[in-house]
N, CA, C and O atoms as CSV, one atom per row, in Angstrom:
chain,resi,resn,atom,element,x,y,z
A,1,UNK,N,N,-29.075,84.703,-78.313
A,1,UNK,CA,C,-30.322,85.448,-78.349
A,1,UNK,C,C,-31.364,84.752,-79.222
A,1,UNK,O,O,-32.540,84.615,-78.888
A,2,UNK,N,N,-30.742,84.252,-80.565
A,2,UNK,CA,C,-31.770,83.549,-81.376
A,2,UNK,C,C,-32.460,82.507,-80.902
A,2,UNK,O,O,-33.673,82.320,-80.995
A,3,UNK,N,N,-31.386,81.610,-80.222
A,3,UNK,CA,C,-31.924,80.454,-79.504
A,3,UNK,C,C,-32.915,80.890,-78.556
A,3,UNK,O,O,-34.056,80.484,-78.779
A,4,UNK,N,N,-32.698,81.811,-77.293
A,4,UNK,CA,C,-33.961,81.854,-76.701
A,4,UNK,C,C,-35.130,82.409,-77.410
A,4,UNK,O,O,-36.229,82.073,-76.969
A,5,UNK,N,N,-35.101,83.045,-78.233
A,5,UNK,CA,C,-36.165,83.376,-79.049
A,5,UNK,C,C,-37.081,82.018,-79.499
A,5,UNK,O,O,-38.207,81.655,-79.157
A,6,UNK,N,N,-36.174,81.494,-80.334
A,6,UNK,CA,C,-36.647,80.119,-80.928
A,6,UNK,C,C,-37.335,79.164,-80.080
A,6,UNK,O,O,-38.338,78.502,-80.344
A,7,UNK,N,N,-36.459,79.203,-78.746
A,7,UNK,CA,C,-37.219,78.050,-77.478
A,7,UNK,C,C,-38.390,78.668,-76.597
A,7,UNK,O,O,-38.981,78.112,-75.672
A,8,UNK,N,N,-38.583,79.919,-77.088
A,8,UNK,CA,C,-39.987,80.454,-76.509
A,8,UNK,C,C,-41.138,80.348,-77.473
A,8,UNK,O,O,-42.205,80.803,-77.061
A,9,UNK,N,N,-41.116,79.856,-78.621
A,9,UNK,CA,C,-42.051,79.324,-79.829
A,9,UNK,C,C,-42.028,77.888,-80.167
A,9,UNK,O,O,-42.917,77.164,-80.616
A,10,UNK,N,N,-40.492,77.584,-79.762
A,10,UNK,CA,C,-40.826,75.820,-80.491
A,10,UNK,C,C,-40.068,75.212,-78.991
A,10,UNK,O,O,-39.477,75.801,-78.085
A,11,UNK,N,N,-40.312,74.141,-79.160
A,11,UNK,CA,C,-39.592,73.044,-78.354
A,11,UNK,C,C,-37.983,73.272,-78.159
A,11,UNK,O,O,-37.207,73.655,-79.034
A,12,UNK,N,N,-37.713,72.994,-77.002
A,12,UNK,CA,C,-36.360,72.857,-76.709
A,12,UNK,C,C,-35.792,71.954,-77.208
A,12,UNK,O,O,-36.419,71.316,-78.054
A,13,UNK,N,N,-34.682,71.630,-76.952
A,13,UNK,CA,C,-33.739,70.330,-77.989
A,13,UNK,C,C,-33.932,68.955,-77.296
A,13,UNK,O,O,-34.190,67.875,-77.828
A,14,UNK,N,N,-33.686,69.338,-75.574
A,14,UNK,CA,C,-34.420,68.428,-74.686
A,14,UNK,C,C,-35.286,67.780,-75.086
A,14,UNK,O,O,-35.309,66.645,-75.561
A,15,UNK,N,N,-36.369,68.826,-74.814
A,15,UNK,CA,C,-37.966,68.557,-74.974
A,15,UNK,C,C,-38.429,67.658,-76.814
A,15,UNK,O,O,-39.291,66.915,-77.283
A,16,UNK,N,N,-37.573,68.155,-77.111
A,16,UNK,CA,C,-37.550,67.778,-78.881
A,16,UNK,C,C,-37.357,65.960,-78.974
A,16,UNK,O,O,-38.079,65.021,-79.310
A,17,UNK,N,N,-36.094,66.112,-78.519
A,17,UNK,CA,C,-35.564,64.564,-78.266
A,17,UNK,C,C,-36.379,63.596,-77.436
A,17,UNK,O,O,-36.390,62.383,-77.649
A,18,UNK,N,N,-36.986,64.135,-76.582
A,18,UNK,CA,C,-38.508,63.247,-75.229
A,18,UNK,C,C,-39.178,62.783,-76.146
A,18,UNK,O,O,-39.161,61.591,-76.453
A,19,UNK,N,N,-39.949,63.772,-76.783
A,19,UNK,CA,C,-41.040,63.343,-77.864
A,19,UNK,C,C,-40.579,62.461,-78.744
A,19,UNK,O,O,-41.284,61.456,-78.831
A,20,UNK,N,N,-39.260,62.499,-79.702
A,20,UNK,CA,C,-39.041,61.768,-80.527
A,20,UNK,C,C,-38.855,60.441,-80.119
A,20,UNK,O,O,-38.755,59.576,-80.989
A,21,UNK,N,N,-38.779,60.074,-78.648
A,21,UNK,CA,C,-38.722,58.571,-78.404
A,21,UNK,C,C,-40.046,58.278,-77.469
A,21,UNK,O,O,-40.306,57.141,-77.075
A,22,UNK,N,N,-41.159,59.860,-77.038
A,22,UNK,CA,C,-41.945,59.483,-76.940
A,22,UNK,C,C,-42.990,58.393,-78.155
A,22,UNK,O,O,-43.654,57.366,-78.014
A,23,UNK,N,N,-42.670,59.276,-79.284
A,23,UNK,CA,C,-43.678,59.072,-80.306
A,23,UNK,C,C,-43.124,57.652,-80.868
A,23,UNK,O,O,-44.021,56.987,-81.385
A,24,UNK,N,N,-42.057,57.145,-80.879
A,24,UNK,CA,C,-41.666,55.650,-80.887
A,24,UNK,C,C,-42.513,54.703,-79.636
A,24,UNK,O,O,-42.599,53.507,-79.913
A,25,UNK,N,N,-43.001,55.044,-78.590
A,25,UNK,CA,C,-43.439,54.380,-77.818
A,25,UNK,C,C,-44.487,54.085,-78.124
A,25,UNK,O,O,-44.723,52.903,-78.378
A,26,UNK,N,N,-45.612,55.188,-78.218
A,26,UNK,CA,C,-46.641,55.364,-78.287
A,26,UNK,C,C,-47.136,56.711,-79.379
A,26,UNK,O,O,-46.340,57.538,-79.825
A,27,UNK,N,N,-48.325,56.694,-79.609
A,27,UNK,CA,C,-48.874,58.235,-80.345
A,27,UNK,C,C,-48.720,59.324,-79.676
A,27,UNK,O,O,-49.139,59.357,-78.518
A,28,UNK,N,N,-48.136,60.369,-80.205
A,28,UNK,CA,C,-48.461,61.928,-79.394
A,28,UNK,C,C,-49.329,62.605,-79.880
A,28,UNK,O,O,-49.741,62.425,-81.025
A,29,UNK,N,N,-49.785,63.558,-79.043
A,29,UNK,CA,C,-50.864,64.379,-79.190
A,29,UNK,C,C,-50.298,64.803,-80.268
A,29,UNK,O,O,-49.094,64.730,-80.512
A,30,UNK,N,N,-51.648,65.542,-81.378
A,30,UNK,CA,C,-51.712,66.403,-83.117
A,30,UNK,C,C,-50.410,68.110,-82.818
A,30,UNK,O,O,-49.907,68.906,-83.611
A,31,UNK,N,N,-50.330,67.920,-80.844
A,31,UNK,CA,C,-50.043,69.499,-80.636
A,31,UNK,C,C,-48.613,69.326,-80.618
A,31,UNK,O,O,-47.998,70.200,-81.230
A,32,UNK,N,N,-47.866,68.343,-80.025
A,32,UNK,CA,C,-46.872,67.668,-79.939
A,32,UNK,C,C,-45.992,67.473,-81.244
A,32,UNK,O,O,-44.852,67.873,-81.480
A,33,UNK,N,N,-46.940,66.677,-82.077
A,33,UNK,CA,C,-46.560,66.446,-83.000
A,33,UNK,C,C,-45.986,67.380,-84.338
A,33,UNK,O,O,-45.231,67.117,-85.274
A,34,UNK,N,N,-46.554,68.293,-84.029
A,34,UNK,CA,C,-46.741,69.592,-84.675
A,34,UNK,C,C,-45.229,70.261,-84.154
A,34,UNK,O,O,-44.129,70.522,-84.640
A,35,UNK,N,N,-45.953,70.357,-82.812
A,35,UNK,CA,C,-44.138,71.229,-82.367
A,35,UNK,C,C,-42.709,70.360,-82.447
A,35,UNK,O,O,-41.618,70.925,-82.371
A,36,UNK,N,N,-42.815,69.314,-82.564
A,36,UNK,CA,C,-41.692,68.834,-82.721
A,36,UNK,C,C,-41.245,68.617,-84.642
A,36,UNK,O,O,-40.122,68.540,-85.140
A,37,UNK,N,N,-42.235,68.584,-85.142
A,37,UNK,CA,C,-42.154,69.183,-86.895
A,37,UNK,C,C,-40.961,69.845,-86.611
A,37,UNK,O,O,-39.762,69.565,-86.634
A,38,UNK,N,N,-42.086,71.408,-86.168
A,38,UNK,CA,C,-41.555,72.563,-86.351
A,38,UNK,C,C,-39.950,72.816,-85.894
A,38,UNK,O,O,-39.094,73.431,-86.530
A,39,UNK,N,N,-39.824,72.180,-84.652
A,39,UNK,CA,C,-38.470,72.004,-83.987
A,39,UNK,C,C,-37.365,71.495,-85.097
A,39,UNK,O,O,-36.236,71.973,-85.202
A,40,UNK,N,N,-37.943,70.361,-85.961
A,40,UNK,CA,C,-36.722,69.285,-86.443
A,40,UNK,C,C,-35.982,70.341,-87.966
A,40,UNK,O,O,-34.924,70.364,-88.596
A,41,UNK,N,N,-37.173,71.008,-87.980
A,41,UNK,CA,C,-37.271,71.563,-89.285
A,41,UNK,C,C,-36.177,73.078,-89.152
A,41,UNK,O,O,-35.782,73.819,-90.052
A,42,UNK,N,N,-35.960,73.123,-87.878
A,42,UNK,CA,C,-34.780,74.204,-87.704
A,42,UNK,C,C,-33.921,73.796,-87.017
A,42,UNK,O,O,-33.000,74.594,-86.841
A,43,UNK,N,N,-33.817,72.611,-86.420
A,43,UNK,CA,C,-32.365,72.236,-85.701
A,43,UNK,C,C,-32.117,71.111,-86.529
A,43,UNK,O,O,-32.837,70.171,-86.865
A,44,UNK,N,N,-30.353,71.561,-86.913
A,44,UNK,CA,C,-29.944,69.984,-87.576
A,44,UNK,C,C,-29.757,69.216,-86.701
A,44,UNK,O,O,-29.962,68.023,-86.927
A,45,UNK,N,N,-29.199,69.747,-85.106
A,45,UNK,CA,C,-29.017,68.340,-84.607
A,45,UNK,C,C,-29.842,67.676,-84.110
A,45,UNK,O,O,-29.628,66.640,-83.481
A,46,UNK,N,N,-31.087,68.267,-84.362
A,46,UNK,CA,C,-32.544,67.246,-83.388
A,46,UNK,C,C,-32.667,66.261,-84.446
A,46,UNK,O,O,-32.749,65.041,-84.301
A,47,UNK,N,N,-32.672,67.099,-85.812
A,47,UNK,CA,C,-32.705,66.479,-87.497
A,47,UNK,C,C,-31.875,65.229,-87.833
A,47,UNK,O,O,-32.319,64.316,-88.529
A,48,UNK,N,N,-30.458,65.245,-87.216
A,48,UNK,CA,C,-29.400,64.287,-87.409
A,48,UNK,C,C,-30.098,62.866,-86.033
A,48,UNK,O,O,-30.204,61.648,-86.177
A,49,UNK,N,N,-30.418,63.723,-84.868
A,49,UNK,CA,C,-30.658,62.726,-83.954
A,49,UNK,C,C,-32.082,61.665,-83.854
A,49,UNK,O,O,-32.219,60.553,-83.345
A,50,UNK,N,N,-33.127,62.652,-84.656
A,50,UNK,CA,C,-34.822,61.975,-85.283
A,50,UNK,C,C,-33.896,60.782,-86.355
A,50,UNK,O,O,-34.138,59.575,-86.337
A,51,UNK,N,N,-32.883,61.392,-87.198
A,51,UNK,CA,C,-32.362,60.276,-87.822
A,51,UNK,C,C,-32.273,58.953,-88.118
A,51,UNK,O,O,-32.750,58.149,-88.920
A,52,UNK,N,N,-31.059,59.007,-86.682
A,52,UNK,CA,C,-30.570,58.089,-86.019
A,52,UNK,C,C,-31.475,57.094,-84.935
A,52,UNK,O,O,-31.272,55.897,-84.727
A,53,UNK,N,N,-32.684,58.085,-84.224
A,53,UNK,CA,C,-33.916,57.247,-83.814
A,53,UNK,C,C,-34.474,56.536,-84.839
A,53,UNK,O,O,-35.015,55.596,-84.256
A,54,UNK,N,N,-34.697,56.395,-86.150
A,54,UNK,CA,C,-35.311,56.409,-86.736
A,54,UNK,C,C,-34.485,54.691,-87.074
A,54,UNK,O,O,-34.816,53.595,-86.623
A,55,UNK,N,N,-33.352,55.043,-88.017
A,55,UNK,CA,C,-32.415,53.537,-88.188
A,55,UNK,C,C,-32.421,52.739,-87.217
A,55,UNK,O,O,-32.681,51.537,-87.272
A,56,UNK,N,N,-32.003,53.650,-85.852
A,56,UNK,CA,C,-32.010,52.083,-84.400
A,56,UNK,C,C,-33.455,51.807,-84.864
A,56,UNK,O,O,-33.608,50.899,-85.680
A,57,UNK,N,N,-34.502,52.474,-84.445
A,57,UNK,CA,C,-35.518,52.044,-83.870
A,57,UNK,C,C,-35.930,50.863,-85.215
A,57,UNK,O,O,-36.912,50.180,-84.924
A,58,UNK,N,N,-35.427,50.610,-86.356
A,58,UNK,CA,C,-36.211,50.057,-87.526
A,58,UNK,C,C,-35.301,48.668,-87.331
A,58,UNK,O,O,-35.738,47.531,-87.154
A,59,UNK,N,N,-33.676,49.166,-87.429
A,59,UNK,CA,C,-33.041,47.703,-86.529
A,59,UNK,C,C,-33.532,47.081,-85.802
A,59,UNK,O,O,-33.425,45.861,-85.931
A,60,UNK,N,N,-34.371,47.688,-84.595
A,60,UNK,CA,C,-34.267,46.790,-83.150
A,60,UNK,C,C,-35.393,46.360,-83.587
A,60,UNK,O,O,-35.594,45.197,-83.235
A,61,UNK,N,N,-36.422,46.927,-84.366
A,61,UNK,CA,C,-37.885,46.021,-84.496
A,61,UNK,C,C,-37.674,44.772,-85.571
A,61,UNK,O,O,-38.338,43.737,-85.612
A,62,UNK,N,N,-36.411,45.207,-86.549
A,62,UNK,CA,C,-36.795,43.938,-87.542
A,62,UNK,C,C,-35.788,42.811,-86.408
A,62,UNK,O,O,-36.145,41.648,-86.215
A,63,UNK,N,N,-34.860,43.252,-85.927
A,63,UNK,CA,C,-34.481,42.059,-84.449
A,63,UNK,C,C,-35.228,41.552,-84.135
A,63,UNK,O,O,-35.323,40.329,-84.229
A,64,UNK,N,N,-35.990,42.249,-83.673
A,64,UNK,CA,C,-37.398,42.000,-82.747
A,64,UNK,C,C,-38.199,40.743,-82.688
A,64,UNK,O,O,-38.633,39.997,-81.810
A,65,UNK,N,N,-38.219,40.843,-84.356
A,65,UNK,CA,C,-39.576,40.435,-84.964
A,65,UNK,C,C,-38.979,39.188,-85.956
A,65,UNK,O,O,-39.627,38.814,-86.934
A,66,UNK,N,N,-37.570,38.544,-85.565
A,66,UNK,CA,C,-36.751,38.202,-86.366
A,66,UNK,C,C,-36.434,37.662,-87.589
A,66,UNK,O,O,-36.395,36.495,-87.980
A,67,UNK,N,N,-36.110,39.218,-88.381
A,67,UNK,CA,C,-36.215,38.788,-89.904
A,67,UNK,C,C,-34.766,38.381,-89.567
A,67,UNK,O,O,-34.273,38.366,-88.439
A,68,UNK,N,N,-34.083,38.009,-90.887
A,68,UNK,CA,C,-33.013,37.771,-91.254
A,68,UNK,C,C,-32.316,38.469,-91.645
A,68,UNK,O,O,-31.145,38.134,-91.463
A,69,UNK,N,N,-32.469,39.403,-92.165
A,69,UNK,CA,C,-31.619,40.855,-92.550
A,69,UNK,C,C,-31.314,41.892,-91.392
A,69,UNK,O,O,-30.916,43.046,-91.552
A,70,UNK,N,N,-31.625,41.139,-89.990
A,70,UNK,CA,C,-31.666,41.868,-88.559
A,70,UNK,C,C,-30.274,42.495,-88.559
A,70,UNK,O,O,-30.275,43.722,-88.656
A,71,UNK,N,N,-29.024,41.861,-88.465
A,71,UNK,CA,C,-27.839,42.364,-88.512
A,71,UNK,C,C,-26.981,43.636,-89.090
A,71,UNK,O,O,-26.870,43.784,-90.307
A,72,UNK,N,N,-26.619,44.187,-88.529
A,72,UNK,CA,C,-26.350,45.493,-88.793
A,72,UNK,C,C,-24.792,45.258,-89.168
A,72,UNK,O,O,-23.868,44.714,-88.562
A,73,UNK,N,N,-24.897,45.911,-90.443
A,73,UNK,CA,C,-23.665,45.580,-91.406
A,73,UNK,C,C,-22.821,47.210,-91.566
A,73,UNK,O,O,-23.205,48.357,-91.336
A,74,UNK,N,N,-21.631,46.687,-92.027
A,74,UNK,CA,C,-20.542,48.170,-91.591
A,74,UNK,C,C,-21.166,48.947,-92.995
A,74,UNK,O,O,-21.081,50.175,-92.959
A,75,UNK,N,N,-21.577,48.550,-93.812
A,75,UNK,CA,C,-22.089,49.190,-94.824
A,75,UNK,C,C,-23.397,50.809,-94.447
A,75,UNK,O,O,-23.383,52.035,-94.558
A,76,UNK,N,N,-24.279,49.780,-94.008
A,76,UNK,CA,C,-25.156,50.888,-93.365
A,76,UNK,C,C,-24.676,52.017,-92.241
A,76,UNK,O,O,-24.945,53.216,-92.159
A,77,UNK,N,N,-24.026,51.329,-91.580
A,77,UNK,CA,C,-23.187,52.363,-90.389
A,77,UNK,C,C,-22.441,53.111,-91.411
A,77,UNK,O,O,-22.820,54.270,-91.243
A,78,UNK,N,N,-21.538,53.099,-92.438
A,78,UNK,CA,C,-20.773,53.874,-93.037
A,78,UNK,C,C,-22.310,55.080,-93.610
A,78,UNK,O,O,-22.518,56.273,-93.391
A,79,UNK,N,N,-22.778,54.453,-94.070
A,79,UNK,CA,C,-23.629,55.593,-95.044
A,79,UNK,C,C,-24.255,56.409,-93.971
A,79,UNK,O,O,-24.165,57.622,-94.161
A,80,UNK,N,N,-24.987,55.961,-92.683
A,80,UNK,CA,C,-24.949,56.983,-91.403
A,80,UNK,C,C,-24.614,57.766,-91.317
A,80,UNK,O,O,-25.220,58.836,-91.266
A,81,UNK,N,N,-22.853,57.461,-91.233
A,81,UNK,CA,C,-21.907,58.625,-90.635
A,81,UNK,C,C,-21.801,59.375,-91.996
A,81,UNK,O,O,-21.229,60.423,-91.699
A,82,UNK,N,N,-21.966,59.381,-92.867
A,82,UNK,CA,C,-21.608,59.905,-93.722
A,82,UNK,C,C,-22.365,61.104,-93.960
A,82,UNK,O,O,-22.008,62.211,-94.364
A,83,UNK,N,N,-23.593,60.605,-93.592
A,83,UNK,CA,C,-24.844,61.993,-94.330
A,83,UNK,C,C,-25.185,62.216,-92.921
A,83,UNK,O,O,-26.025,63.113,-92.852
A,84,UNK,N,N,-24.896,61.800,-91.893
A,84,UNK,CA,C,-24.691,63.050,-90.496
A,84,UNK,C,C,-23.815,63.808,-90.828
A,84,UNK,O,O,-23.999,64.990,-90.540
A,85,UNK,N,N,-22.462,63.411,-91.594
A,85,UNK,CA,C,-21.432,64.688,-91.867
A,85,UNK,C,C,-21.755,65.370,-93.068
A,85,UNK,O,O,-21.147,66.405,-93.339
A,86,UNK,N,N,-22.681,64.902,-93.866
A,86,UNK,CA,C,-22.732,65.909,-94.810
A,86,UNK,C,C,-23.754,66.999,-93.957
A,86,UNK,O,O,-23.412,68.181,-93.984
A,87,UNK,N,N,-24.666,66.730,-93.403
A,87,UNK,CA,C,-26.077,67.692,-93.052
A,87,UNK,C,C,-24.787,67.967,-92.095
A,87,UNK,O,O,-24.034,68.320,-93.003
A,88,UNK,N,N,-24.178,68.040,-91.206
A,88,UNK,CA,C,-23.254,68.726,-90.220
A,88,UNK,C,C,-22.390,69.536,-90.324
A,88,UNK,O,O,-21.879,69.980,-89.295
A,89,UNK,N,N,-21.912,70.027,-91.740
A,89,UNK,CA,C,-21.009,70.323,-92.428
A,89,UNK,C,C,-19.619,70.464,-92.241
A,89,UNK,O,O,-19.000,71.521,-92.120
A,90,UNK,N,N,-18.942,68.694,-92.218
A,90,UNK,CA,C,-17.917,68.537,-91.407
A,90,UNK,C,C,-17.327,68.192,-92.984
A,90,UNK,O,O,-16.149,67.875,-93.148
């Protein structure tokens, strides 16, 4: 019941996740931007998954763009999983 409540005011989890790799592409609209705030700010798992967009997407650009620190080391992957399981409460 809460959930449909919630997805008739904010973004769906779907719709949540579009934007978050919309707004990696390109700019989203101020309205967009706003509702997907509001979205991240009550779902952990959109929260855990903006995350995880967030680390790839900073990997694949310093790849990209090729620094030298491009390589993704078991170190960083450990600290990942780690504070997805803490915010997850596993």
């Amino acid at each position: 019941m809460l959930k449909k409540i919630i997805h008739l005011f904010f973004l769906s989890c779907s719709k949540a996740t579009l934007l978050m790799e919309k707004r990696n592409a390109k700019k989203i609209s101020p309205k967009e931007n706003w509702q997907l705030s509001m979205h991240v700010m009550i779902c952990k798992w959109c929260k855990a998954y903006q995350e995880k967009v967030e680390i790839l997407d900073s990997i694949l650009k310093r790849k990209w763009f090729g620094e030298e620190d491009a390589d993704i080391n078991t170190t960083e992957i450990q600290n990942f999983k780690d504070k997805v399981f803490r915010k997850l409460d596993f």
